[in-house]
gemmi code that builds the backbone of each chain (N, CA, C; Angstrom):
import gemmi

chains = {
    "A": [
        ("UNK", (9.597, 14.381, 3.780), (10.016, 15.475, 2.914), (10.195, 16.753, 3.734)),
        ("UNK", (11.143, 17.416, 2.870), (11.371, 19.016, 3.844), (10.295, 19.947, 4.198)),
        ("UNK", (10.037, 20.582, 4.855), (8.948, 21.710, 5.062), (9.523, 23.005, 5.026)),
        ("UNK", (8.946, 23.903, 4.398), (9.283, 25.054, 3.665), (8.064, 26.478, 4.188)),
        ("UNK", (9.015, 27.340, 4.926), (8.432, 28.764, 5.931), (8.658, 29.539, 4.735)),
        ("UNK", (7.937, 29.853, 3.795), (7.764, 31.083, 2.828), (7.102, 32.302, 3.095)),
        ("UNK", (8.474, 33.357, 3.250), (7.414, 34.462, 3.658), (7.972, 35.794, 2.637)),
        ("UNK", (7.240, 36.720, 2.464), (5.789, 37.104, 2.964), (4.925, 36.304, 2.376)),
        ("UNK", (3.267, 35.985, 2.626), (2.325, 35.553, 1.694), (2.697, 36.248, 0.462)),
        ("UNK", (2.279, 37.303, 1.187), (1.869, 38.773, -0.480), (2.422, 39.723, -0.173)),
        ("UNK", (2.192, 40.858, -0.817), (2.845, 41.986, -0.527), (2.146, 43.018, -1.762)),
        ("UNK", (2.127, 44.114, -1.354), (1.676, 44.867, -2.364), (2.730, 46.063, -2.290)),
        ("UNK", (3.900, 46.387, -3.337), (4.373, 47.133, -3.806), (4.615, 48.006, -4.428)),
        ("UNK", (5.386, 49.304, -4.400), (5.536, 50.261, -5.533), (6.051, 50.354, -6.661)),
        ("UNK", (5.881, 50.651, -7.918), (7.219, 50.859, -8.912), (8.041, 51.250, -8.603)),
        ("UNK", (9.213, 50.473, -8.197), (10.992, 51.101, -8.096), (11.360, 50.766, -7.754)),
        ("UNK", (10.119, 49.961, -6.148), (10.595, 49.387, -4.882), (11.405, 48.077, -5.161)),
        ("UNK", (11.555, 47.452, -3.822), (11.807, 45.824, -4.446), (11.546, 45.232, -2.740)),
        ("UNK", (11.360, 43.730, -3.382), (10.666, 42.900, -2.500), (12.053, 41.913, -2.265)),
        ("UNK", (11.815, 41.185, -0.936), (12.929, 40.350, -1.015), (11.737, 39.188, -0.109)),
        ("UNK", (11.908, 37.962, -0.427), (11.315, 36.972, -0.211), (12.297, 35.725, 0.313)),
        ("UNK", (11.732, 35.566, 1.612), (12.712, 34.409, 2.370), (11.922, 33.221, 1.918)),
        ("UNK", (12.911, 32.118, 2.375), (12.639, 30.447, 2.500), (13.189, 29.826, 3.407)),
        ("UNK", (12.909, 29.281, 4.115), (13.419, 28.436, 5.342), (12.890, 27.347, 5.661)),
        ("UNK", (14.001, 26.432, 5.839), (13.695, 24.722, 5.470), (14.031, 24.371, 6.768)),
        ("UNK", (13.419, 23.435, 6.917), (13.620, 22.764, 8.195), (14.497, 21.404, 8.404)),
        ("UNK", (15.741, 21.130, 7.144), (16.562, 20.488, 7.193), (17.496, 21.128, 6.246)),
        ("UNK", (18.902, 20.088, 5.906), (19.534, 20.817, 5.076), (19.461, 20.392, 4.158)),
        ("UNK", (19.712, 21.253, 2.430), (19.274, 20.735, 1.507), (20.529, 21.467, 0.570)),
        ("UNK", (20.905, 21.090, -0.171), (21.868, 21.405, -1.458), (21.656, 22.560, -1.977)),
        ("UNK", (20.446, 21.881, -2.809), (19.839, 22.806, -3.985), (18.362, 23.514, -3.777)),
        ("UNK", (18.211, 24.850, -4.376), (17.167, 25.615, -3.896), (16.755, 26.459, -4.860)),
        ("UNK", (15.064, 26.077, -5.389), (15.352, 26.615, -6.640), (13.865, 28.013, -6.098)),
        ("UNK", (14.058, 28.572, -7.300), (13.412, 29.811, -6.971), (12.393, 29.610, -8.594)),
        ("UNK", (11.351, 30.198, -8.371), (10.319, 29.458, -9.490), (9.232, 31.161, -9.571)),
        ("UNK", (9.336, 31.701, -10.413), (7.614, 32.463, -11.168), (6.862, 31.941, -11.544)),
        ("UNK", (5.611, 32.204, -11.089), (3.871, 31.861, -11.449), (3.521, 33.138, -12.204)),
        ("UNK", (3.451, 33.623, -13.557), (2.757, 34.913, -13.388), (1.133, 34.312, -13.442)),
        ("UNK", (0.245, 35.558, -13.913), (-1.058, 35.225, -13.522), (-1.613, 34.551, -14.380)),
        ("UNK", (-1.976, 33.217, -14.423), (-2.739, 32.136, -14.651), (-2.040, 31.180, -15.843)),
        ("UNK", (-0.618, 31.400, -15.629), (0.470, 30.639, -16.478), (0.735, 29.664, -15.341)),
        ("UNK", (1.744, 29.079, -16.125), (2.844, 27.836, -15.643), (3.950, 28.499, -14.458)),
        ("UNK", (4.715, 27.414, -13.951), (5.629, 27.853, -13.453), (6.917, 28.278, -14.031)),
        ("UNK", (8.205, 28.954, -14.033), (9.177, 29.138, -14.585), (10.162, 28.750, -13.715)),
        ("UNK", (11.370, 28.504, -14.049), (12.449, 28.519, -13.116), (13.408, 29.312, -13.612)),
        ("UNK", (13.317, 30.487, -12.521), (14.082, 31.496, -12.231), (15.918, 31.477, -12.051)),
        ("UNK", (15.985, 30.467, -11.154), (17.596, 30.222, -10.407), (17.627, 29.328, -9.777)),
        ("UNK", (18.961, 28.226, -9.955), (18.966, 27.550, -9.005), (20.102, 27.592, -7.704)),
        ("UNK", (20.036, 27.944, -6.735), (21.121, 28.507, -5.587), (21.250, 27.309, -4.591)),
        ("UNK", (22.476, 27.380, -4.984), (23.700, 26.061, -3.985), (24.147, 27.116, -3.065)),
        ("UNK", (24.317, 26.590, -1.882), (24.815, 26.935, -0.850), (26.580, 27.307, -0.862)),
        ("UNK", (27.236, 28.822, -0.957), (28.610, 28.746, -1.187), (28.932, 28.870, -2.219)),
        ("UNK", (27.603, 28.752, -3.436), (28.588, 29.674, -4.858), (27.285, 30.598, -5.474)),
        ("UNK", (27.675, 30.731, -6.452), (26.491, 32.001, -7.286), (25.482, 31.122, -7.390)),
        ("UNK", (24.311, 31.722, -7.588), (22.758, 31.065, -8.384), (23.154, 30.990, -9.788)),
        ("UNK", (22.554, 30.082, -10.168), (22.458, 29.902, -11.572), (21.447, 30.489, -12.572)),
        ("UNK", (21.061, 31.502, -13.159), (20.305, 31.951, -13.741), (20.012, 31.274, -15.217)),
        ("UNK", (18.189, 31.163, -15.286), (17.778, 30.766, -16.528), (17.873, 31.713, -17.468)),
        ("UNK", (18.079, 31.841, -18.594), (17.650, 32.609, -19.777), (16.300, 33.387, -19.805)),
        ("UNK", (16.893, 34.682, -19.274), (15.779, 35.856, -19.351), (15.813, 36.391, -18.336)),
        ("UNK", (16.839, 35.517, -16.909), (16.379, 36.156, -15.727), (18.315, 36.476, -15.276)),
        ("UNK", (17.887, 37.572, -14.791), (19.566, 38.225, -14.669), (19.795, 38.568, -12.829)),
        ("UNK", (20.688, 38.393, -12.421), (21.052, 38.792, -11.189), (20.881, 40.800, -10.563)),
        ("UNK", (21.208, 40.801, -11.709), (20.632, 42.270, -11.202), (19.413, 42.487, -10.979)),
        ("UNK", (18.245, 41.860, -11.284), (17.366, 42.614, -10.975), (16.515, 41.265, -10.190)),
        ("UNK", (17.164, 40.071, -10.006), (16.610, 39.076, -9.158), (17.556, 38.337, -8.172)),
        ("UNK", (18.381, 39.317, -7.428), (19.543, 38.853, -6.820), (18.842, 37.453, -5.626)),
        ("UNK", (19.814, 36.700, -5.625), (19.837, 35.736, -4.738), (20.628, 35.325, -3.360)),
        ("UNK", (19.969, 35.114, -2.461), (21.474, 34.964, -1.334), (20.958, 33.252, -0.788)),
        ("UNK", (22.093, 32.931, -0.258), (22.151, 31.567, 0.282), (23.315, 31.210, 1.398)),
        ("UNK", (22.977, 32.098, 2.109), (23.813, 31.993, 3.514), (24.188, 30.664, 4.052)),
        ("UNK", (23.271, 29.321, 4.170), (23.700, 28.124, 4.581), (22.739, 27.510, 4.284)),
        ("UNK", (22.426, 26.516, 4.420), (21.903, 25.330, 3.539), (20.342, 25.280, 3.849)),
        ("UNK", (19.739, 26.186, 5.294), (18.352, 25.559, 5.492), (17.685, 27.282, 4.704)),
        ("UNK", (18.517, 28.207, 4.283), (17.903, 29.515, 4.382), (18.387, 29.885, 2.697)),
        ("UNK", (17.151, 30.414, 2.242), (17.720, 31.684, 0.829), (16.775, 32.553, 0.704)),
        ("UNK", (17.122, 33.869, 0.376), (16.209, 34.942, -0.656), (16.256, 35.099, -1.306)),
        ("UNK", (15.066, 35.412, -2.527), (15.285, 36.362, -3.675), (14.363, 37.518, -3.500)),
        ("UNK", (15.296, 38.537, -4.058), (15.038, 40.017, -3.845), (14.583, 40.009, -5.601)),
        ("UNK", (13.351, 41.208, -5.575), (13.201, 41.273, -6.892), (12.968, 43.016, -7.421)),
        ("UNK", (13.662, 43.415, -8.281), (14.340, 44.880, -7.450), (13.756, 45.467, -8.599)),
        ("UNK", (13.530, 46.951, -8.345), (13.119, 47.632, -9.362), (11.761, 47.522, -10.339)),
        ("UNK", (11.006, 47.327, -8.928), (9.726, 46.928, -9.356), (9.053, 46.969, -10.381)),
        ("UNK", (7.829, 46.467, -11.557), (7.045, 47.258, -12.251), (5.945, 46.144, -12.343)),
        ("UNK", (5.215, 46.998, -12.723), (3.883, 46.046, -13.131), (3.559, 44.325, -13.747)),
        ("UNK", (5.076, 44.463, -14.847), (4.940, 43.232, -14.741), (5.772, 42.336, -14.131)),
        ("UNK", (6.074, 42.514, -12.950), (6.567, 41.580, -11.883), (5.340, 40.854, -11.404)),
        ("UNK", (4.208, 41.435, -11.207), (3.052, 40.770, -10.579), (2.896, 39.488, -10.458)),
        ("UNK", (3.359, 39.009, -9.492), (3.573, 37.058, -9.917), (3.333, 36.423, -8.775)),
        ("UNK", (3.353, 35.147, -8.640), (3.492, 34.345, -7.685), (5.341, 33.800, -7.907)),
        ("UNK", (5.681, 33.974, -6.258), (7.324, 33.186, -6.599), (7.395, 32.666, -5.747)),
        ("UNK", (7.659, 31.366, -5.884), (8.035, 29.900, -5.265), (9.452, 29.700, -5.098)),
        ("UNK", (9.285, 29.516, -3.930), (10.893, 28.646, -3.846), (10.315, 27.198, -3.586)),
        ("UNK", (11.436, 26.279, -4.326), (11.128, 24.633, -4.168), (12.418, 24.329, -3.158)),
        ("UNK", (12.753, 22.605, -2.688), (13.822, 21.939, -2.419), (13.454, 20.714, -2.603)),
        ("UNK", (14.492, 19.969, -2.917), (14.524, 18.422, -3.223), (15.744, 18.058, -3.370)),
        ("UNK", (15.502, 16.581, -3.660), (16.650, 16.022, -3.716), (16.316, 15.173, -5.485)),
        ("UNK", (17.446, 14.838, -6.048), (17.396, 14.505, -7.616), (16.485, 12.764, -7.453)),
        ("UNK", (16.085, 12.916, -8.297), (15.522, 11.394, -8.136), (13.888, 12.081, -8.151)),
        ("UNK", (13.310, 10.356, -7.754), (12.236, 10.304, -7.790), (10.885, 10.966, -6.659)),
        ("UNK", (11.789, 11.463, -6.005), (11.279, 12.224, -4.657), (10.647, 13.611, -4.839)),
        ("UNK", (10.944, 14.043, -6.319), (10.117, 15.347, -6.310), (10.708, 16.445, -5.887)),
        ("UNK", (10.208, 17.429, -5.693), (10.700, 18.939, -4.808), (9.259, 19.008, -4.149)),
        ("UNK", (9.572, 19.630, -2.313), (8.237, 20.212, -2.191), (8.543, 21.978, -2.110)),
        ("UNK", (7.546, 22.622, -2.249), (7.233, 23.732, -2.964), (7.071, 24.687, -1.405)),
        ("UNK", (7.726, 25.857, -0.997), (6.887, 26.897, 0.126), (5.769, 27.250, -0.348)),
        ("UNK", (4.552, 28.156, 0.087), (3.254, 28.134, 0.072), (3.432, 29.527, -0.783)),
        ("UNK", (4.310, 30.120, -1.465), (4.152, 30.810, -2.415), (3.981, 32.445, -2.144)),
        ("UNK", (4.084, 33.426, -2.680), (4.376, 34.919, -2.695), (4.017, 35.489, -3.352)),
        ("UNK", (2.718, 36.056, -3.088), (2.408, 37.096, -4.212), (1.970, 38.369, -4.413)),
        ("UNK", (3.007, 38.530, -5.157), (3.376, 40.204, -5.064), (2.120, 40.636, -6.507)),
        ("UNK", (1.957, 42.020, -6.062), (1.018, 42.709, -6.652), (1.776, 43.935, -6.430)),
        ("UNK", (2.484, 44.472, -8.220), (2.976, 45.981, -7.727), (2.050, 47.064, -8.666)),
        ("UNK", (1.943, 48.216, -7.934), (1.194, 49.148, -7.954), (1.550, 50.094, -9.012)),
    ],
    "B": [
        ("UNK", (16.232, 19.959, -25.919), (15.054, 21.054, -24.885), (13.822, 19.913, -24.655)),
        ("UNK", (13.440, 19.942, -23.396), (12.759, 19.670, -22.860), (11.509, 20.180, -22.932)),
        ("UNK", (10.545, 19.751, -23.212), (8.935, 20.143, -23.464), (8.046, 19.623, -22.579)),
        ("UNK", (6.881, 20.092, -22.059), (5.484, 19.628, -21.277), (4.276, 19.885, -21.848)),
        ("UNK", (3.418, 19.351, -22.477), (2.160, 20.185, -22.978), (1.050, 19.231, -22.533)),
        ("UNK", (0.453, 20.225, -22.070), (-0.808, 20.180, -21.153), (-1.976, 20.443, -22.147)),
        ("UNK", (-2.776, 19.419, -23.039), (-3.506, 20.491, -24.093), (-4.963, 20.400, -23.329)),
        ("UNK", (-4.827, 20.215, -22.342), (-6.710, 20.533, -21.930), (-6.428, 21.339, -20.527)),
        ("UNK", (-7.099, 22.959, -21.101), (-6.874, 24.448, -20.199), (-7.695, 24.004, -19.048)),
        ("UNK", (-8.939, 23.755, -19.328), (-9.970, 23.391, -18.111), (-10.730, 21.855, -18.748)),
        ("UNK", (-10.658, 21.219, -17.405), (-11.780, 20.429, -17.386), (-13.141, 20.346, -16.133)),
        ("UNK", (-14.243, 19.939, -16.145), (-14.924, 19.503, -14.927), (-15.313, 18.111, -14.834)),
        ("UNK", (-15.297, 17.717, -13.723), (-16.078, 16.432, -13.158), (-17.491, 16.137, -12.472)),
        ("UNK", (-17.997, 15.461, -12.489), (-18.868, 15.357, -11.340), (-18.440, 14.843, -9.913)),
        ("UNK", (-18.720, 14.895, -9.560), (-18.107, 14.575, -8.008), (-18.861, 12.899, -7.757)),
        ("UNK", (-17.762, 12.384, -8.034), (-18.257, 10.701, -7.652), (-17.540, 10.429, -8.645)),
        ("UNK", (-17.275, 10.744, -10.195), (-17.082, 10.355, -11.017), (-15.650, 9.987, -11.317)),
        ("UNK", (-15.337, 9.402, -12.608), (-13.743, 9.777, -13.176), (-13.766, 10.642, -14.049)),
        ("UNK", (-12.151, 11.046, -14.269), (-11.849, 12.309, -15.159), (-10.341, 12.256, -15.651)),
        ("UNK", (-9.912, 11.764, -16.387), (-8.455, 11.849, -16.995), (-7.730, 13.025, -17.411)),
        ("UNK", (-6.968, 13.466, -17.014), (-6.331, 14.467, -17.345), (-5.064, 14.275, -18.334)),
        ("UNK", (-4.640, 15.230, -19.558), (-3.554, 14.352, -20.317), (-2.131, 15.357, -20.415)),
        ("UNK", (-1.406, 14.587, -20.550), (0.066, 15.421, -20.597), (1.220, 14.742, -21.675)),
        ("UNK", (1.988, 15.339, -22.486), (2.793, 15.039, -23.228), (3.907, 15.425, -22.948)),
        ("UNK", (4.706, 14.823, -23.285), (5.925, 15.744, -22.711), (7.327, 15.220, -24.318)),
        ("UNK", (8.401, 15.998, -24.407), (9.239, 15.805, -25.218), (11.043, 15.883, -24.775)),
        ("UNK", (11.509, 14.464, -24.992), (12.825, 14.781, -24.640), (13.563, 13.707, -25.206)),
        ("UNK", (15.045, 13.598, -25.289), (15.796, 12.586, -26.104), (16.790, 12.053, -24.485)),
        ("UNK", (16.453, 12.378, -23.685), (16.811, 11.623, -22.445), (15.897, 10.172, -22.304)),
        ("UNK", (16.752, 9.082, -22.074), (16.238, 8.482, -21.136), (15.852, 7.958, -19.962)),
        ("UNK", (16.741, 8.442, -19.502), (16.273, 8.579, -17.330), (15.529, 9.765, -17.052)),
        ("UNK", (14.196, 9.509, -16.387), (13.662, 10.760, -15.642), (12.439, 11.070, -14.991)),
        ("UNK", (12.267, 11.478, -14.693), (10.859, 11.316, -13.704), (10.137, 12.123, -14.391)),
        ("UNK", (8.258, 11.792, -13.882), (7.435, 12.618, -13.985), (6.394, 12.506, -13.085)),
        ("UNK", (5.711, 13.873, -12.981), (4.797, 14.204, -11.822), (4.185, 14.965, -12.153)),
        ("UNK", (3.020, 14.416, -11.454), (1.584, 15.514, -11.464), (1.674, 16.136, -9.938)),
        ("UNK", (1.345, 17.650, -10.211), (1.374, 18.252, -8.937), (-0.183, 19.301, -8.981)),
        ("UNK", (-0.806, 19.257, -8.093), (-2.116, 20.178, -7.731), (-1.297, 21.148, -7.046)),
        ("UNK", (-2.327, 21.875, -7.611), (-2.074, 23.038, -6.789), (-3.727, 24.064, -6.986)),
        ("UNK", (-3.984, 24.079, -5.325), (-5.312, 24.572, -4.853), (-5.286, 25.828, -5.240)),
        ("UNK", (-6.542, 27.047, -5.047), (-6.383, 28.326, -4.505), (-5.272, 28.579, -3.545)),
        ("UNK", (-5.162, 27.832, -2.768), (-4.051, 28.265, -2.047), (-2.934, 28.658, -2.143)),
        ("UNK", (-2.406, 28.110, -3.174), (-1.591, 28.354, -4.536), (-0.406, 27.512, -3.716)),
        ("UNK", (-0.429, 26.374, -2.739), (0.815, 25.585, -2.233), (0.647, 24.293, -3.689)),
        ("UNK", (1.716, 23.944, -3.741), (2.155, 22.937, -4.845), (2.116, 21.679, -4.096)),
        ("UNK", (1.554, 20.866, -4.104), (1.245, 19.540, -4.225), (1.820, 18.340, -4.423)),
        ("UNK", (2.460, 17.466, -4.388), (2.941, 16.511, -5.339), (1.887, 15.332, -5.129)),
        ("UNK", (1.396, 15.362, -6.442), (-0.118, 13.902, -6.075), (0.762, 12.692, -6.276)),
        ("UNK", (1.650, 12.731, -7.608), (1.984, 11.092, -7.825), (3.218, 11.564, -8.889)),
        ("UNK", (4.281, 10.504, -8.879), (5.166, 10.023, -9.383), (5.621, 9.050, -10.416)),
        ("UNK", (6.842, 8.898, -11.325), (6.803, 8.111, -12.267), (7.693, 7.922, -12.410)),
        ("UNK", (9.026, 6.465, -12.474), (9.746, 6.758, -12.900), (9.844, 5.982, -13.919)),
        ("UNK", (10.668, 6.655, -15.286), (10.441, 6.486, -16.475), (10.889, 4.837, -16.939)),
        ("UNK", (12.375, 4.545, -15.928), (12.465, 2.817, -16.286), (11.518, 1.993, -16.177)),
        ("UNK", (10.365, 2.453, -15.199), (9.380, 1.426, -14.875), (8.096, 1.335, -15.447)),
        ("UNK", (7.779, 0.444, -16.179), (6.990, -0.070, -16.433), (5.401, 0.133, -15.786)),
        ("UNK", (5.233, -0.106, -14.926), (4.890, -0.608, -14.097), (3.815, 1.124, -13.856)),
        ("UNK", (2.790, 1.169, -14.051), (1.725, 2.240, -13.688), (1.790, 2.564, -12.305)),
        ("UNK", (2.248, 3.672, -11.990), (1.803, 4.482, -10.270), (0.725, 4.597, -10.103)),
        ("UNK", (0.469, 4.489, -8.509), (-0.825, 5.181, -8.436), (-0.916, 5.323, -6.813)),
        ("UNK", (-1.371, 6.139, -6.332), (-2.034, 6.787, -5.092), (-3.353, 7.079, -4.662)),
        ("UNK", (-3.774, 5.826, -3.665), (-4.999, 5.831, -3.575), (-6.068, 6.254, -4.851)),
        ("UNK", (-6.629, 7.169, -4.758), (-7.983, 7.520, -5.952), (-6.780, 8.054, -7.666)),
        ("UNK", (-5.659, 8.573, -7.364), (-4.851, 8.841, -8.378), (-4.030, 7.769, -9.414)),
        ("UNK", (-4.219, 7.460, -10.194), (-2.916, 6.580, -11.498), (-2.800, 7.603, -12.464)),
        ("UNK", (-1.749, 6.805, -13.026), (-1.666, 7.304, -14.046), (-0.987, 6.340, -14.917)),
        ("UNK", (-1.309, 6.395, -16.237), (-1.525, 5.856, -17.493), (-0.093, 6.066, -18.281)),
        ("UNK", (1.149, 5.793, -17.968), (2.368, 6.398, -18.448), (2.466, 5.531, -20.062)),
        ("UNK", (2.913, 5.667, -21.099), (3.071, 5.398, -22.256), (4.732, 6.048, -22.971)),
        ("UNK", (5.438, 5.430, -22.048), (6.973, 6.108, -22.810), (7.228, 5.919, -23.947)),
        ("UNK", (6.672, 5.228, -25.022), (7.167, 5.020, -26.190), (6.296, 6.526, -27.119)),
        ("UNK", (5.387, 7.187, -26.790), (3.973, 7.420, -27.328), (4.627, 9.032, -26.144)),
        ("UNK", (5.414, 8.677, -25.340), (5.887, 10.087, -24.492), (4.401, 10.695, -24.122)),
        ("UNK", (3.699, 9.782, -23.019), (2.547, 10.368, -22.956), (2.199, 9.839, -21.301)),
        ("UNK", (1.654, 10.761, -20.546), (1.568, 10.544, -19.065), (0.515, 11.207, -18.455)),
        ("UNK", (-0.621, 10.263, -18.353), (-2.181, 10.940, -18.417), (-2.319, 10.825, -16.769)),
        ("UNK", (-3.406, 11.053, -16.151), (-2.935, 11.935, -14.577), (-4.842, 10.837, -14.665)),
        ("UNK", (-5.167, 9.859, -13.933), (-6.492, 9.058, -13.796), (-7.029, 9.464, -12.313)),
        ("UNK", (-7.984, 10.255, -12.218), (-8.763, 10.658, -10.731), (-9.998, 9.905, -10.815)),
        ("UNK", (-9.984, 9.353, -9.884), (-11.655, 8.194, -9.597), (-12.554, 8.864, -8.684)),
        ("UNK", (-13.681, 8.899, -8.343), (-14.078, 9.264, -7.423), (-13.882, 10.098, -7.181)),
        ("UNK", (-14.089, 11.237, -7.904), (-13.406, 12.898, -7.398), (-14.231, 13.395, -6.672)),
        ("UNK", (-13.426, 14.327, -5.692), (-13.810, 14.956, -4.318), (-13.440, 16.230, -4.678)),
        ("UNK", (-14.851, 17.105, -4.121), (-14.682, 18.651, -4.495), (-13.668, 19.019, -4.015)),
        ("UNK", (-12.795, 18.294, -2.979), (-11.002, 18.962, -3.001), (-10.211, 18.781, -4.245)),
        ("UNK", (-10.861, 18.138, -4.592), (-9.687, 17.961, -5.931), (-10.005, 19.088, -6.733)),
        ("UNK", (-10.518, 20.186, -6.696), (-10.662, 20.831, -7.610), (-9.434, 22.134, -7.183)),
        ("UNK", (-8.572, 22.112, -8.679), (-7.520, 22.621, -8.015), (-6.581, 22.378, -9.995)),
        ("UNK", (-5.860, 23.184, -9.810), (-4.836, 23.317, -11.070), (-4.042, 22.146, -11.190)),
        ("UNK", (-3.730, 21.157, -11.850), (-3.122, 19.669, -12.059), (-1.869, 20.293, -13.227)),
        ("UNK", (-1.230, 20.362, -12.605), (0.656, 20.408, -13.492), (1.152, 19.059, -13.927)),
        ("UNK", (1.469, 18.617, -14.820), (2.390, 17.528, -15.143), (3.914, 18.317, -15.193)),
        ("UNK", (4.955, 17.863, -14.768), (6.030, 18.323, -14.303), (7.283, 16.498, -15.097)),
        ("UNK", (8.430, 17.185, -15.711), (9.258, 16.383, -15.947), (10.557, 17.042, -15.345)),
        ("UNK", (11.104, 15.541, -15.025), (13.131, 16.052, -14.162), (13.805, 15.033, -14.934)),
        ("UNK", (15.191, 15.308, -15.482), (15.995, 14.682, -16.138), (16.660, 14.157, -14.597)),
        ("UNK", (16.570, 12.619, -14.830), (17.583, 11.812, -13.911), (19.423, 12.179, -14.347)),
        ("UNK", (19.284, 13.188, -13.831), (21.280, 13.398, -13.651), (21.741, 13.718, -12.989)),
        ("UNK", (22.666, 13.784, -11.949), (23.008, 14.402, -10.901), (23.743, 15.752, -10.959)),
        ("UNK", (23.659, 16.788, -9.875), (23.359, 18.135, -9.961), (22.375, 18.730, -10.088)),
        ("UNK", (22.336, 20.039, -10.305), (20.777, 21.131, -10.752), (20.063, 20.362, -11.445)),
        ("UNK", (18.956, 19.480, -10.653), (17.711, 18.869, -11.569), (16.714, 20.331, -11.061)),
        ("UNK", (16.081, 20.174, -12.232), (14.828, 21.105, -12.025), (13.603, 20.676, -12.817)),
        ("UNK", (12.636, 20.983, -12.232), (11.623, 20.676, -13.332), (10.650, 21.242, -13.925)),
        ("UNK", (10.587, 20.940, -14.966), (10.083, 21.105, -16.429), (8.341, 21.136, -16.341)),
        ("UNK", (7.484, 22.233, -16.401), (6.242, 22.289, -15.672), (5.360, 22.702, -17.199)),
        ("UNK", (4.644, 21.756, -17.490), (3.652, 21.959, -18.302), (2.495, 23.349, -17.897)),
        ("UNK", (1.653, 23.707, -19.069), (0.324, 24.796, -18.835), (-0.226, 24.921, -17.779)),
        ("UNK", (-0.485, 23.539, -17.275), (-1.618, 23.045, -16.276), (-2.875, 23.199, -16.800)),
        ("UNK", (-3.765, 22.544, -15.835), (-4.816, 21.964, -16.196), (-6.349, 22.706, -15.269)),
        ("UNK", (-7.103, 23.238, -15.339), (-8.052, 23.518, -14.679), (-9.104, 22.729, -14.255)),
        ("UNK", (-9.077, 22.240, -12.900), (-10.024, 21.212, -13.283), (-11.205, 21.519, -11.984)),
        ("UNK", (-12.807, 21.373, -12.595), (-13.512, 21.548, -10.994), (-14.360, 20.811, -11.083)),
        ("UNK", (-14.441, 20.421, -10.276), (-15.266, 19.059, -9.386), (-16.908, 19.437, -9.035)),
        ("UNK", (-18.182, 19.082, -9.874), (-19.110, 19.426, -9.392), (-19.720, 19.110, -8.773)),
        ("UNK", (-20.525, 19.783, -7.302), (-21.608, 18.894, -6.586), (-22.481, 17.982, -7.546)),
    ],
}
model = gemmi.Model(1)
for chain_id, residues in chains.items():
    chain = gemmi.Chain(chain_id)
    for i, (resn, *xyz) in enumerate(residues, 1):
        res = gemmi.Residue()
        res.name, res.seqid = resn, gemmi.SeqId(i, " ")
        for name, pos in zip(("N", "CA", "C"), xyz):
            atom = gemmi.Atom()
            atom.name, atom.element = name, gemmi.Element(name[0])
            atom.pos, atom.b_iso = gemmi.Position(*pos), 0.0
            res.add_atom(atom)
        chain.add_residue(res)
    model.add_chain(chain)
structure = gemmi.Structure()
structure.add_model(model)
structure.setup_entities()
């Protein structure tokens, strides 16, 4: 399975600011999904970003204020802009392939804004 | 729409013991996987074990099974012998078998800790 460089760990931010959070895979992969933990919930899925066209946004989550980039197939960010309190989350980026193989998960991001 | 429900917030074990964990899930698909995923303090995601829904046939991974019931849409997560590593958040997670944007579908989770 792929291995996944998630950075920053954490970060502690301002209201207004915005965070942008890399992923970097160590093969190439299609699909790349971007996932919220807030605090002591489930996961959500945020977007899913193909390499070469737009992210796909879930219901509730908008490009303006969670833009996505996907330069080539082993690399993406999401920027999460215009900080506030309740951004406070854990955000995951996953990769996989469809089937029975699962997604594995980067080691996760968590922002704490001020 | 796709559903996951996780109805037990926390559980504990003894450490040696077993401990079932339960998950429901809701959908009018029939191809698709399901998975239990831990996830430590560490907060990295896990994948313990797998399911796929044509099969019959119970998974299991070393000390992990699980108890799948597709008719009853029910996919219980079986730990034997639990080891104070296992103490850690247990997700049941569903993916529609289709090709393109699969994503998956992540139940409450489960709290679970392992006692000396």
């Amino acid at each position: 399975s792929a291995v996944i460089s998630q950075k920053p760990s954490r970060d502690i931010c301002q209201r207004g600011t915005s965070l942008t959070i890399q992923c970097q895979v160590d093969s190439q992969v299609t699909m790349m999904f971007w996932y919220r933990q807030q605090p002591g919930q489930s996961l959500t899925l945020i977007a899913t970003a193909n390499q070469g066209s737009e992210a796909t946004y879930e219901s509730g989550f908008v490009i303006d204020k969670f833009p996505i980039s996907r330069p080539n197939l082993t690399f993406s960010t999401l920027t999460v802009s215009n900080l506030s309190p309740e951004d406070s989350s854990i955000y995951l980026c996953s990769v996989g392939v469809t089937g029975l193989y699962g997604y594995t998960f980067g080691s996760g991001t968590r922002l704490t804004v001020v | 729409a796709q559903t996951v429900t996780q109805s037990q917030p926390e559980m504990s074990v003894q450490e040696a013991e077993t401990v079932t964990l339960s998950c429901t899930y809701d959908t009018s698909e029939s191809n698709y996987y399901l998975f239990w995923y831990k996830q430590p303090p560490s907060r990295q995601m896990i994948l313990v074990i797998r399911q796929e829904a044509y099969k019959q046939q119970n998974a299991t991974e070393n000390r992990f099974s699980v108890n799948f019931q597709k008719a009853a849409k029910s996919f219980s997560l079986k730990i034997s012998d639990s080891q104070l590593g296992d103490t850690a958040m247990y997700f049941c997670a569903f993916m529609i078998d289709q090709t393109g944007a699969n994503n998956l579908f992540f139940g409450t989770g489960t709290r679970l800790t392992v006692i000396p």
